[in-house]
N, C-alpha and C positions, 0 to 999 in steps of 0.2 A: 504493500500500500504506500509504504513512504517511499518507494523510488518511483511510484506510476504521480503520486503528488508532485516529487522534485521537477520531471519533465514537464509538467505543463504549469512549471512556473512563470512562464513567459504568456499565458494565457490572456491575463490584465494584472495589473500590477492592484485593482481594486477587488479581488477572490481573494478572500483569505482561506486558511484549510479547511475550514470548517464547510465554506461552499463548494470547494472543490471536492471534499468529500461526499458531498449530499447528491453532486453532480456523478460520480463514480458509482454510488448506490442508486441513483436511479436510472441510470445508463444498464445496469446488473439487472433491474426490477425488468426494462422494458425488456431487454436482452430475452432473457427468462421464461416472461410472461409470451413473448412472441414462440418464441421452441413450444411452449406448451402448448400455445393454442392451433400451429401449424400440426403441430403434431396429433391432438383432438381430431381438428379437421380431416386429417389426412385418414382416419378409423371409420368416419363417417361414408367412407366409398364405398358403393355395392360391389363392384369388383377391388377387392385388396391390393390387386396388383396395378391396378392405375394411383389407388392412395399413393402406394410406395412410392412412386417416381413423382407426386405431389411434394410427397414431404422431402425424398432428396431435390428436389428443385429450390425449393424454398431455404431449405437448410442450409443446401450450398451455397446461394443469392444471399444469403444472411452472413455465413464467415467468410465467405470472398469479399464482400464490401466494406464489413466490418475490420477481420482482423488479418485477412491474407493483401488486398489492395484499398485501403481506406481510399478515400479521395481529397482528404486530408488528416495529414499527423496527427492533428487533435483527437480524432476518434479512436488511435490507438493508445493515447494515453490515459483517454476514459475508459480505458475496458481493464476490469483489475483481472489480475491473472487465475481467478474463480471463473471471471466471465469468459473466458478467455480461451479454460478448459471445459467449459460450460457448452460454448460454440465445437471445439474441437469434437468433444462427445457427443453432441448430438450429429453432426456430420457422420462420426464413423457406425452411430446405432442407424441412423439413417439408412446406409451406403449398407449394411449389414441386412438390414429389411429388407431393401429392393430386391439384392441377390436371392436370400430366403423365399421371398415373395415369385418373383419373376424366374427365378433359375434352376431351385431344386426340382421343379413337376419335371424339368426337361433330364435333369443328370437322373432321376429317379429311374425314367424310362428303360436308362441303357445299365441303373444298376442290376448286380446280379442278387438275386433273390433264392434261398436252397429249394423253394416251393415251388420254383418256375420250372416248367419242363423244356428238358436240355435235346433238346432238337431242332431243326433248322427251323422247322414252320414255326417255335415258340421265339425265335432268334426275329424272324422276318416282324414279329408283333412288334417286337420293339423298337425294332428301326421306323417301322411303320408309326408308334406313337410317337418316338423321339423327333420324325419329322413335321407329324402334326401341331408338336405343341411348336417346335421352332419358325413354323409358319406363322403361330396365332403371337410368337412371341414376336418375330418381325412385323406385323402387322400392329400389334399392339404400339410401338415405336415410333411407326408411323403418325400415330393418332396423337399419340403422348411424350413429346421430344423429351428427350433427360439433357440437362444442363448444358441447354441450347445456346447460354448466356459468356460460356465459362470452356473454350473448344481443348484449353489446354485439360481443365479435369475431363473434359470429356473423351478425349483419346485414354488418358488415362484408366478411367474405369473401361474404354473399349480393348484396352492392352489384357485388363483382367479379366474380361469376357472371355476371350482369345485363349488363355492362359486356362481357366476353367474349361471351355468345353472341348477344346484341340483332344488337350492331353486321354479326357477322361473319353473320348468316342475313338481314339486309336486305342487305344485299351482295349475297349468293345469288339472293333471290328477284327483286331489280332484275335481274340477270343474265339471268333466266328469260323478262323478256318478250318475248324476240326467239325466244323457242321456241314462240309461242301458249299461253301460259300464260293464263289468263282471268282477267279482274280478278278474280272471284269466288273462284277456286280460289289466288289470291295471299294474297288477304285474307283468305280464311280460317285458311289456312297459316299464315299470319302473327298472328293471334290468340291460333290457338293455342299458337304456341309464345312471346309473350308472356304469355301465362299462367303455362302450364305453368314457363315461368322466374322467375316471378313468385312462384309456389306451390311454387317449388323454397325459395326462398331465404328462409329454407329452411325448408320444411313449417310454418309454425308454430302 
């Protein structure tokens, strides 16, 4: 608190601590108050997974402004380092949701289950849903930009899209060969949904 006060001694030489402090807690108050009610908001969506990319929008637009590129100094000196991790944590529960939200129906698809039956036609199901949902999940994208504002986070979280589904679908399809899977119908599989993950991340 007394170093976020020293910095913005130059603010007016008529603030004495006491203002500057009352300015610093309600800077905290609105901070706060705003995460929480973005976040209410974002519960109130009949589909869960448009919320999620409400609330990371908002949340991101909230500490990009605030405490990653202020538009001026002042604002970072009013944010005391509670508020500060306050923004931080709600970003990453954010950025946590979305994934949960939006990403696991699709890794679910292509996980392996002891209950599933281990033959090709049960293999063909799941590629079959894995492409389903990654259609409705590019499509959903379309509708609902993610941090449309913000292009460097947004390669970012598109690197970790990439990073998520690459890895976990060659996994899948190596699994596949012992089902008669065809090199052809591997490879092509596999194209496309190096594409499609490609052109997710994100639509640009």
């Amino acid at each position: 608190m007394i170093a976020a006060l020293s910095s913005i001694s130059f603010v007016s030489s008529s603030l004495d601590i006491l203002q500057i402090t009352l300015l610093i807690l309600a800077t905290d108050d609105i901070v706060t108050t705003t995460i929480s009610s973005v976040t209410a908001v974002s519960r109130t969506a009949r589909r869960p997974a448009f919320g999620a990319v409400f609330l990371l929008n908002n949340v991101s637009h909230l500490r990009h402004h605030l405490l990653l590129e202020p538009s001026d100094d002042i604002i970072l000196s009013l944010l005391s380092p509670a508020t500060s991790e306050a923004l931080n944590s709600a970003y990453r529960t954010a950025k946590a949701g979305y994934f949960d939200l939006n990403f696991s129906p699709l890794m679910q698809a292509i996980t392996d289950d002891p209950r599933d039956k281990s033959n090709k036609a049960a293999a063909k199901e799941k590629f079959t849903r894995f492409f389903d949902l990654l259609d409705e999940l590019v499509e959903r994208h379309r509708l609902a930009k993610v941090l449309e504002d913000d292009p460097r986070a947004r390669g970012e979280l598109g690197e970790e899209v990439v990073m998520l589904v690459i890895p976990s679908f060659q996994r899948f399809t190596q699994k596949q060969k012992d089902k008669e899977f065809s090199k052809s119908e591997c490879r092509t599989l596999w194209i496309f949904v190096e594409f499609a993950a490609h052109v997710y991340c994100f639509l640009r």
